[in-house]
C-alpha positions in Angstrom: 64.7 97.8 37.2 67.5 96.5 39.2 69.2 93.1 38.1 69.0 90.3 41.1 69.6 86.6 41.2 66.5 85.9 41.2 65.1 84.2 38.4 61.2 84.4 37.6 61.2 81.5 34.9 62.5 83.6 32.0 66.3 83.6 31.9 68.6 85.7 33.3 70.7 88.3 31.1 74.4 88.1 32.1 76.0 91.6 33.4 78.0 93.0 31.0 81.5 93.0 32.5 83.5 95.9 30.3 79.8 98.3 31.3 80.7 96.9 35.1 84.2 97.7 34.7 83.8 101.6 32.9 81.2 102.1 36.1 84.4 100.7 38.2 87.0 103.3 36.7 84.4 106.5 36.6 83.9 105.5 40.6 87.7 105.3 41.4 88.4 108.4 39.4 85.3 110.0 41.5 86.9 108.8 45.0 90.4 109.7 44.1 89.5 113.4 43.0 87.8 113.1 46.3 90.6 112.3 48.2 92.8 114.3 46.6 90.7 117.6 46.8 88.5 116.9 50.0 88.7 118.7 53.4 90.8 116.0 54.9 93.4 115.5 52.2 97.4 114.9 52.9 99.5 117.6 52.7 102.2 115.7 51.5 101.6 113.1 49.1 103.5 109.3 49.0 102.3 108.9 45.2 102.5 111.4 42.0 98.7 112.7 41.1 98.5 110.9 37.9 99.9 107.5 39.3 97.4 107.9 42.5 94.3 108.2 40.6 95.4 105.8 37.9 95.4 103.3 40.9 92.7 104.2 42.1 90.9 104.0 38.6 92.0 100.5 38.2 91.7 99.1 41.3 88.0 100.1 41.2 87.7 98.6 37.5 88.9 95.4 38.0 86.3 95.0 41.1 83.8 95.8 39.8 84.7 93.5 36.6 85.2 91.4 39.1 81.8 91.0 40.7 80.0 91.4 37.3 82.1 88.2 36.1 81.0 86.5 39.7 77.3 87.3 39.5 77.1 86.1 35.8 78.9 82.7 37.1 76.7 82.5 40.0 73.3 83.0 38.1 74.5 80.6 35.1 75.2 78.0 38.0 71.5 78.4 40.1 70.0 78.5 36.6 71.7 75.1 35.6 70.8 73.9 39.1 66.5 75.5 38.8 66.4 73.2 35.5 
């Protein structure tokens, strides 16, 4: 079952935000091999391979931590509100 908003008069279990972020890094590590092995790759690269999809790992990480962290706020706040 996929978690929503949406609140059916039990309460809502908060996301956990490290799960959320280790989903985050294992997608940015998947899109940087991606975009470093893909059809349409550079030829010449701007960054080191390491540095590129460490990047790319944390950038993904902290976003997804990021929207775990703002759905938990969000629920806790309409829950507050339904009460």
């Amino acid at each position: 079952m996929l978690p929503s908003l949406f609140t059916s008069g039990e309460t809502a279990r908060p996301w956990s935000v490290p799960r959320a972020a280790l989903y985050g890094a294992g997608l940015g590590l998947l899109a940087a091999l991606i975009k470093l092995f893909g059809p349409f790759h550079a030829a010449e690269r701007t960054l080191p391979f390491a540095l590129e999809i460490g990047a790319a790992v944390l950038a993904f990480a902290i976003l997804c931590a990021g929207a775990a962290l703002l759905r938990n706020l969000l629920a806790r706040r309409l829950q507050d509100t339904t009460r």
